[in-house]
Steps between C-alpha positions, in 0.01 A plus 500: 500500500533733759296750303181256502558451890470897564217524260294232717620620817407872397127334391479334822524770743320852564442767735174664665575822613329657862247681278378184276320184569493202247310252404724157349270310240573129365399415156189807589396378783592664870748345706579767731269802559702743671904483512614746737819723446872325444659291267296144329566250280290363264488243225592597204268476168252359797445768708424832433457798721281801469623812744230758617572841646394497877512827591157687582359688184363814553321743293 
């Protein structure tokens, strides 16, 4: 029991480091286009977040 309970709780959160912006998608389509830095939560199996690198690219 308590092994299902960390598995959802692990699925539920995440974190977006200083030097990544996210964008959280529902079933494909965007909820939320830019999630700044810190801890979320999410829905599991619902939700799903793509992370992007934020830093200036230089050649």
């Amino acid at each position: 029991m308590v092994f299902f309970v960390v598995i959802i709780v692990s699925n539920t959160l995440f974190v977006i480091k200083e030097t990544e912006r996210a964008v959280m998608l529902r079933f494909g389509q965007v909820v939320n286009a830019d999630i700044e830095p810190g801890l979320h939560w999410k829905i599991p199996w619902v939700n799903t977040v793509r992370v992007f690198d934020a830093r200036i690219q230089t050649e």
